[in-house]
C-alpha positions in Angstrom: 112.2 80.1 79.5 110.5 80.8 76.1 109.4 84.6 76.2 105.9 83.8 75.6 105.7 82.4 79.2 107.4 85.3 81.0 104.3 87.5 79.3 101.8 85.5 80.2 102.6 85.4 84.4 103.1 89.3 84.2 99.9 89.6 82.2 98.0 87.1 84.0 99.5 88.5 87.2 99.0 92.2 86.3 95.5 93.1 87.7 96.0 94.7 90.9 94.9 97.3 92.7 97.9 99.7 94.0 97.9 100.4 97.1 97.4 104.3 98.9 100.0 105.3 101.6 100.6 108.5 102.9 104.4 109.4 102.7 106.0 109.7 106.5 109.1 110.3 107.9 110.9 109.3 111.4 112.9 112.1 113.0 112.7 114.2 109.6 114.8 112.3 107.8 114.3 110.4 104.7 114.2 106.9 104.4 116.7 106.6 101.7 119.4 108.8 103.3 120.7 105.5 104.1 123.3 104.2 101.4 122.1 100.3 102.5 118.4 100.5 102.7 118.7 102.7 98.6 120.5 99.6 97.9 118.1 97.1 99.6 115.3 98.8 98.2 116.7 98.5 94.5 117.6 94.9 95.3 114.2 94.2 96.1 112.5 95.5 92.9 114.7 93.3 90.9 114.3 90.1 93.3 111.0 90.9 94.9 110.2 88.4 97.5 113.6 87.5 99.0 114.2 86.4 101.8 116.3 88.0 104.6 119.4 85.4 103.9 118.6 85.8 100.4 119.2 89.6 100.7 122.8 89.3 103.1 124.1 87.2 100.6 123.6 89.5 97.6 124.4 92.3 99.6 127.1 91.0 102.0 125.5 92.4 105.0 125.2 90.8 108.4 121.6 89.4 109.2 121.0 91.7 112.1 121.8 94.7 109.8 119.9 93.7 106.7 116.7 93.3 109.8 117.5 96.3 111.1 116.7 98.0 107.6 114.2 96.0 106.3 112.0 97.2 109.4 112.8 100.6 109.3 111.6 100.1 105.8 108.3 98.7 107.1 107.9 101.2 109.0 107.9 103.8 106.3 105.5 101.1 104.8 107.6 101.4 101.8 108.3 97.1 102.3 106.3 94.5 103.3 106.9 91.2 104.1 104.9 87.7 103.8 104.9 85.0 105.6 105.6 81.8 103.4 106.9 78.3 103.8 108.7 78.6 107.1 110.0 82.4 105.8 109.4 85.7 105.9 109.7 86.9 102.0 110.0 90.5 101.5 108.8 93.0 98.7 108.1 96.4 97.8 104.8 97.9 98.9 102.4 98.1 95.6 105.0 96.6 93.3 103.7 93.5 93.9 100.5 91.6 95.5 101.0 89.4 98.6 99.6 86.4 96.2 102.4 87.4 93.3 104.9 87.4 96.6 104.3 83.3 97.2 104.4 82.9 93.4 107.8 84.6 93.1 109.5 83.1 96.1 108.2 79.6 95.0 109.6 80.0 91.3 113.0 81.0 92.6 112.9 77.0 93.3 114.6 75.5 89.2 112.7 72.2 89.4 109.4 74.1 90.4 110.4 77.0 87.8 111.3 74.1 84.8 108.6 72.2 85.4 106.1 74.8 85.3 108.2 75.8 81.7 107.7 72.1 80.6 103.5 71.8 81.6 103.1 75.6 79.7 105.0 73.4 76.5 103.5 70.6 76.8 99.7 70.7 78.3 98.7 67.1 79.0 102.6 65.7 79.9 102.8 63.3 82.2 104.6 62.9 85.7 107.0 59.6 84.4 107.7 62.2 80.9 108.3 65.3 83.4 110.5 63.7 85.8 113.0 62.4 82.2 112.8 65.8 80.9 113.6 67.3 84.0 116.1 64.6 84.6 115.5 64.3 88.6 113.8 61.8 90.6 109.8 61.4 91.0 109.3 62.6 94.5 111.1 66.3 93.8 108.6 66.6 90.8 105.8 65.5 93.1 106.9 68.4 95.0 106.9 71.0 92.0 103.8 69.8 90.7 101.9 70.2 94.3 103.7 73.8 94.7 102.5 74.9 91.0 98.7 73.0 91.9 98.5 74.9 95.3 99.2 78.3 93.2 96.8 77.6 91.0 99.4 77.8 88.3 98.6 74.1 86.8 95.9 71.8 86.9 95.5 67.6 86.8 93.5 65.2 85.6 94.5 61.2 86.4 93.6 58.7 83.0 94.4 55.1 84.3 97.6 55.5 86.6 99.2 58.5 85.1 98.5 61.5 86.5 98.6 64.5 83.4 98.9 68.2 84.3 97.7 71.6 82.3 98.7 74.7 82.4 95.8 77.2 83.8 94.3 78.3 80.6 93.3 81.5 81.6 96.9 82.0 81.8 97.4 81.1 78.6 94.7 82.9 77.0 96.8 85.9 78.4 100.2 85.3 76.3 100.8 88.3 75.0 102.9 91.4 75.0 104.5 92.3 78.3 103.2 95.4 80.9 105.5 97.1 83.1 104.6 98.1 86.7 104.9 102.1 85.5 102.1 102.7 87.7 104.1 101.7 90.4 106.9 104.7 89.9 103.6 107.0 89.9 102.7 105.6 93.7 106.5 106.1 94.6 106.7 109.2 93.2 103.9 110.5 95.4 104.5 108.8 98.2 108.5 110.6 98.1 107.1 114.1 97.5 106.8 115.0 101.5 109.7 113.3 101.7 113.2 115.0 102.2 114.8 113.5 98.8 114.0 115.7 95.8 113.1 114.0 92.5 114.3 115.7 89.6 114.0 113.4 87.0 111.5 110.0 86.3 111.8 108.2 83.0 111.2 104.5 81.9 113.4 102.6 79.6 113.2 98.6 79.0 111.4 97.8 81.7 113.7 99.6 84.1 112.3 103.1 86.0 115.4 105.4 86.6 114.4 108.2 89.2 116.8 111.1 89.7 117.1 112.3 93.0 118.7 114.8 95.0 119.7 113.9 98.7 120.0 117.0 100.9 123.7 118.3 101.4 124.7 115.5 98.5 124.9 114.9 94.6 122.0 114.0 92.9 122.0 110.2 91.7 119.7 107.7 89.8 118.1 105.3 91.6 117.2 102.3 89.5 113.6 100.7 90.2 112.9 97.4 88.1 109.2 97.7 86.8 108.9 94.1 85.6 108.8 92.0 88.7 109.9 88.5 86.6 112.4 90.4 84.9 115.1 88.1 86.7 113.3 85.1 86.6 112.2 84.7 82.3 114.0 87.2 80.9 118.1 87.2 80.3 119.7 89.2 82.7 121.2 92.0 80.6 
């Protein structure tokens, strides 16, 4: 996907406000004692919006033990999840909106995602020109398009029997350099520091927020938070 694009949804998609939690804990024990629900958690700032077979098959968990931690993650509010085509999509509290959440899971679709790629190139193309590009069949573009309309991602207009579609142009005023999340490493920095896990270190590099922490009675480690949500989506995966 041309980089120009991947700025533009972050930018376009940056506004937000972050939300306030206080930091809890069950039975005194952190919520990232658990070696599973760390890597669950780092999973789901690099593919926010999964869904729970989504996350078993990265992870090679059972179901009923990637539910198991995804709701003791809700409980420390630290997840949420989202309700979304017949799924349940799940992302970190504050990294992301509810809205972005939809977005996401719907661009993990290729033809929605290509098509979307193709409209941003090409404002104006038509459904016959998208569906040879794309080489597929009319109805699954049908499909893309009405997923990318419903999003508000695209727009139509109908001259004689084709039907043309246009990026949102708000959107594209917005193509420009790329913002990560950093604010969101401030909000879980804060919400850790009642927490039993002591951060020693926070710094940013590439997009990526590397927190240094310290789990009682253990080493410390790095725990790797990904501050640009499409990072795995437009961007090569390095």
């Amino acid at each position: 996907m041309p980089r120009d694009l991947a700025s533009a949804l972050q930018d376009a998609l940056s506004a937000k406000e972050v939300p306030r939690f206080s930091a809890r804990r069950i039975e005194g024990r952190s919520v990232f004692m658990s070696r599973t629900r760390r890597r669950l958690f780092q999973y789901l700032t690099d593919m926010p919006a999964a869904s729970l077979r989504e996350i078993e098959r990265a992870l090679e968990l059972s179901i009923p033990s990637v539910k198991w931690h995804v709701e003791r993650l809700k409980d420390f509010t630290v997840l949420m999840d989202e309700p979304y085509k017949n799924l349940s999509i799940i992302y970190p509290s504050g990294l992301i909106t509810s809205f972005e959440a939809r977005i996401l899971s719907s661009l993990r679709n290729e033809t929605v995602r290509e098509a979307l790629e193709l409209i941003a190139a090409s404002p104006g193309i038509d459904a016959p020109t998208l569906c040879n590009r794309l080489d597929t069949y009319s109805q699954r573009v049908h499909i893309a398009t009405r997923e990318l309309l419903s999003l508000g991602l695209i727009s139509s207009d109908k001259v004689g029997h084709r039907r043309r579609y246009f990026p949102n142009q708000e959107f594209l005023s917005q193509m420009r350099g790329e913002g990560s999340r950093s604010d969101y490493l401030v909000w879980l920095s804060k919400w850790l520091e009642n927490d039993p896990i002591t951060i020693s270190d926070i710094k940013e590099e590439d997009g990526y927020g590397f927190m240094e922490i310290e789990l009682p009675g253990r080493k410390s480690e790095v725990m790797r938070i990904n501050l640009l949500p499409y990072r795995n989506l437009f961007h090569e995966k390095k």
